[in-house]
TORDO-748113 format. One record per residue: residue in one letter; y, z, x of N, C-alpha, C, O in turn. Coordinates in pm, whole numbers, padded with zeros to 5 digits, always signed. Example, Ala and Ser with C-alpha at 12.3 -4.5 7.8 and 13.67 -1.06 7.14 Angstrom:
2
A-00569+00780+01319-00450+00780+01230-00330+00780+01320-00332+00846+01424
S-00225+00708+01285-00106+00714+01367+00003+00787+01290+00114+00804+01341
END
This chain:
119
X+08496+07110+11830+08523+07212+11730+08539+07347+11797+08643+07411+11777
X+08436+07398+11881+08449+07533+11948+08604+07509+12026+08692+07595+12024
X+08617+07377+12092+08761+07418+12172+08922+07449+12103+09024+07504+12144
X+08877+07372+11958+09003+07432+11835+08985+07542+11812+09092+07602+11814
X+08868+07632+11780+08863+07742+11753+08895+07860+11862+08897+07976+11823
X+08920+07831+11989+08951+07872+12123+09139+07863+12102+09204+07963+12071
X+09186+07760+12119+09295+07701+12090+09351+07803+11984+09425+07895+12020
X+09312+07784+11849+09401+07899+11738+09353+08048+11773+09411+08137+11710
X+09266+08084+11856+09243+08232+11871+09357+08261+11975+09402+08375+11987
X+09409+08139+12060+09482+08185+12175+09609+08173+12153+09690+08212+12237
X+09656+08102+12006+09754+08098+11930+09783+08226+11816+09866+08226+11726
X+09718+08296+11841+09697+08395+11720+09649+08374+11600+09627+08466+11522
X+09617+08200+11563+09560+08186+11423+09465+08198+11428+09402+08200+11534
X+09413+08213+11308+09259+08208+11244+09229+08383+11263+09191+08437+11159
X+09236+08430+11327+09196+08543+11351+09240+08642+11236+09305+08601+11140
X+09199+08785+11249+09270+08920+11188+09415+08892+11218+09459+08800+11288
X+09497+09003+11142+09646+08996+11142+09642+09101+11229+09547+09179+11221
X+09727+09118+11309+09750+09245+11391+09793+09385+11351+09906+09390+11303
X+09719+09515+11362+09724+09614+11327+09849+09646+11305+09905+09548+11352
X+09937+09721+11263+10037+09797+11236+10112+09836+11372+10231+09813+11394
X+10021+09900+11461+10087+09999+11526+10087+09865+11590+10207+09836+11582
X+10026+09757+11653+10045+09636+11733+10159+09612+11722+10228+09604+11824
X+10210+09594+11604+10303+09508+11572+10440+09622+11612+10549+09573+11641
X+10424+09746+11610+10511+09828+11645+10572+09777+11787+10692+09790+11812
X+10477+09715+11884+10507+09730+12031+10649+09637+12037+10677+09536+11972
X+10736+09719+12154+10802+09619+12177+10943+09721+12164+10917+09839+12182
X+11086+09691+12134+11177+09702+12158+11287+09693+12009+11313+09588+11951
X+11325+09795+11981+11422+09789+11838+11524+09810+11764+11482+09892+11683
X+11652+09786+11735+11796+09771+11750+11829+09863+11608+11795+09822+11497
X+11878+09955+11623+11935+09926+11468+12084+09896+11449+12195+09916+11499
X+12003+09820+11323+12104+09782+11236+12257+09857+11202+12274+09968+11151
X+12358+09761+11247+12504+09826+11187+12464+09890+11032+12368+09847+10968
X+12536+09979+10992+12548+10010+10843+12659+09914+10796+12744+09885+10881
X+12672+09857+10665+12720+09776+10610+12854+09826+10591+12955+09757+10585
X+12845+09965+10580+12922+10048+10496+13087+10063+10629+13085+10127+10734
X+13201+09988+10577+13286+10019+10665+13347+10157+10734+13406+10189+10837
X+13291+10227+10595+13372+10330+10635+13310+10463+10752+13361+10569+10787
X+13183+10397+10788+13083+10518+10870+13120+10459+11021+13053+10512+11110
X+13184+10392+11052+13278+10311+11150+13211+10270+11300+13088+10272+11299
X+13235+10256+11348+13144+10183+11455+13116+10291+11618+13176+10313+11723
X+12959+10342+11536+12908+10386+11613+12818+10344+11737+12780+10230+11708
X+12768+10376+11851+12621+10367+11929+12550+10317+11867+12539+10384+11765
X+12469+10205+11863+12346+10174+11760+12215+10238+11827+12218+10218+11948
X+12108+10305+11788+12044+10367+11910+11911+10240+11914+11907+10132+11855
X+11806+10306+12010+11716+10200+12039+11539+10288+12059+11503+10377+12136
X+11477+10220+11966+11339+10253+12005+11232+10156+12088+11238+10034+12073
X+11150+10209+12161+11097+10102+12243+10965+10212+12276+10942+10312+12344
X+10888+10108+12162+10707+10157+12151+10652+10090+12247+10682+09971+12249
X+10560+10138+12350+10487+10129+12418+10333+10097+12415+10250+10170+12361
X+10308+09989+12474+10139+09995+12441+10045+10129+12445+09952+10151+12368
X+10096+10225+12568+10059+10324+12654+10066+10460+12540+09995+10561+12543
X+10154+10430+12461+10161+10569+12342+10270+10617+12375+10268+10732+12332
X+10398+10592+12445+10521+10605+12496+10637+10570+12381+10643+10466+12314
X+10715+10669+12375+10813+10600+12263+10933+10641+12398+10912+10695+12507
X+11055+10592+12339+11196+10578+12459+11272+10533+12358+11280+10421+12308
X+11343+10662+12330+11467+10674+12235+11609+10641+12270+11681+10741+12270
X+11655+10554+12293+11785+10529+12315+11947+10570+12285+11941+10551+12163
X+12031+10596+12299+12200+10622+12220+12267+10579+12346+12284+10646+12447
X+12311+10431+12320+12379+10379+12453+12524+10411+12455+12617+10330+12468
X+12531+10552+12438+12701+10561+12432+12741+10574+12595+12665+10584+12691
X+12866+10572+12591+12957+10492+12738+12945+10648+12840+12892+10652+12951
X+13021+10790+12754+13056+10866+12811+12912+10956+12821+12894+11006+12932
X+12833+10976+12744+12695+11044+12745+12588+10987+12687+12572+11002+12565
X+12466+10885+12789+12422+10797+12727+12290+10930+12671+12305+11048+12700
X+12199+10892+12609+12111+10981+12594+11975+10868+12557+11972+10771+12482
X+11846+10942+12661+11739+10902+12691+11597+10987+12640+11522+11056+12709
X+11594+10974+12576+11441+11052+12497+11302+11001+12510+11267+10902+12446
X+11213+11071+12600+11068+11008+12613+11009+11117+12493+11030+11232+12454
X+10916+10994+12460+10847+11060+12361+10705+11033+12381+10683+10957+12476
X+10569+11088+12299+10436+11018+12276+10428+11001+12098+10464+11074+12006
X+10358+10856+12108+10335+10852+11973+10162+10809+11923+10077+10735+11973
X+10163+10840+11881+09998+10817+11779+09963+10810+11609+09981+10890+11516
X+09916+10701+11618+09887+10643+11460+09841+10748+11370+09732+10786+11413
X+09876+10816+11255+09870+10886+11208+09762+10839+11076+09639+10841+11074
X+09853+10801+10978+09786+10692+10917+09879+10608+10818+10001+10602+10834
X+09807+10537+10705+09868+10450+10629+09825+10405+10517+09712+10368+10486
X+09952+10411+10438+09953+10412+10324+10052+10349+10192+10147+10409+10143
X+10014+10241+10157+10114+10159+10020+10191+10100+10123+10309+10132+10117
X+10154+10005+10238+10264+09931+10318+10330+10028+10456+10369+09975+10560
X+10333+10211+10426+10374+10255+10490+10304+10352+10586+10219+10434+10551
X+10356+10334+10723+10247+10422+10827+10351+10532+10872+10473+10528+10888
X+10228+10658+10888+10262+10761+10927+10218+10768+11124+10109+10744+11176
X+10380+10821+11208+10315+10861+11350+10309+10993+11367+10354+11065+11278
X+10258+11045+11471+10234+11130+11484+10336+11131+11642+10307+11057+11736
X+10466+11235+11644+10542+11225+11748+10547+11337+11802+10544+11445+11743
X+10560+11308+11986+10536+11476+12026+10682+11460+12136+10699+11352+12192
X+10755+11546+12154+10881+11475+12221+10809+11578+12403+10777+11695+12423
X+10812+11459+12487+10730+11536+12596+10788+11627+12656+10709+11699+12717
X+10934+11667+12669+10953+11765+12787+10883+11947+12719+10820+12039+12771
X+10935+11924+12599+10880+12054+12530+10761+12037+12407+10738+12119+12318
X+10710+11943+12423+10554+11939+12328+10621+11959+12184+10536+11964+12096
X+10734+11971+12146+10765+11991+11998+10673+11868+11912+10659+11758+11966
X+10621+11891+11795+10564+11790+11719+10651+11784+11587+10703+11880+11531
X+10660+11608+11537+10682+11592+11415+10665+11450+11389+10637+11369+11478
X+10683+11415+11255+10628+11315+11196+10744+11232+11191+10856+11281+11188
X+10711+11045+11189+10796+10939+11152+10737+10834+11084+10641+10772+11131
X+10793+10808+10964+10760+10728+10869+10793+10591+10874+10915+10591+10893
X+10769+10516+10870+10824+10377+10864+10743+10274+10794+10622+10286+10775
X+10823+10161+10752+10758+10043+10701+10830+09927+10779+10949+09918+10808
X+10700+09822+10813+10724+09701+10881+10778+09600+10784+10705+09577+10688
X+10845+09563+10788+10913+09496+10690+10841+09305+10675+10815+09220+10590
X+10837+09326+10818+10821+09183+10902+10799+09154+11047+10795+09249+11126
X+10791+09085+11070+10774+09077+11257+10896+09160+11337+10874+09229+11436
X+11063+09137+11261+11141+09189+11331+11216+09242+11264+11335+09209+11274
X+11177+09341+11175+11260+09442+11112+11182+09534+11058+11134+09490+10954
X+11138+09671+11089+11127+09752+11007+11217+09916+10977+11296+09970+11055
X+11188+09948+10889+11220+10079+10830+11182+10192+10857+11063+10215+10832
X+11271+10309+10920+11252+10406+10926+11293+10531+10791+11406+10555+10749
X+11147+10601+10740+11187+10647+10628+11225+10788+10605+11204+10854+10707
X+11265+10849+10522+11269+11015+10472+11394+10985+10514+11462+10882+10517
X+11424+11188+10570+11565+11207+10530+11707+11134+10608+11828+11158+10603
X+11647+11061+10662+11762+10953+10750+11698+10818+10810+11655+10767+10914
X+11728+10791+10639+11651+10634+10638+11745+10533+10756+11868+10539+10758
X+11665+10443+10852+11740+10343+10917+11670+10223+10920+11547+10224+10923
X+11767+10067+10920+11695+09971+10938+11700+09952+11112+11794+09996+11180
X+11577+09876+11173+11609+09815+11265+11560+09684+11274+11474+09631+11205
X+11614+09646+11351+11552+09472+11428+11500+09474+11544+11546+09547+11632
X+11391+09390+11564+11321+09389+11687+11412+09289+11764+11453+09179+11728
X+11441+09378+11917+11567+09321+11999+11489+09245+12126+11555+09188+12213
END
């Protein structure tokens, strides 16, 4: 019995669900807009860090653009968590909203809502 209960802890079952910001870690695409007519842009890319590191992506050809950031759990609320973002070269602070939708999609919210997928 103890070695099943070893077994699903090392599987992730049985246990707690993983925090929010956990589930943040990792690497994230967004989503084309559906909409034909906003036409085919850069999709950009976020990539949360265990370390508190965010790395903003815009893989365009002629000027790619690379953004380090720090991020910290702010808090949460009705499904949705608040970070706390500081962009490092100049310490500017501001806030990002999002909801996890699922393992590999969540929502970035307010005034320039975006979906992404975990890539």
């Amino acid at each position: 019995m103890f070695a099943l209960g070893l077994a699903l802890a090392a599987c992730g079952k049985g246990g707690p669900p993983p925090s929010p910001t956990a589930r943040l870690i990792g690497t994230w695409e967004q989503m084309r807009d559906p909409d034909p007519t906003k036409g085919l842009v850069p999709l950009p890319k976020m990539t949360f860090g265990e370390d508190g590191t965010l790395v903003m992506e815009l893989p365009r050809k002629d000027n790619p653009v690379r953004d380090k950031y720090e991020w910290k759990f702010d808090s949460e609320h009705a499904g949705s968590i608040t970070l706390g973002i500081t962009h490092e070269p100049d310490g500017r602070h501001e806030t990002m909203a999002l909801r996890i939708v699922s393992d590999d999609e969540l929502k970035v919210e307010g005034k320039s809502p975006a979906t992404f997928r975990r890539k």
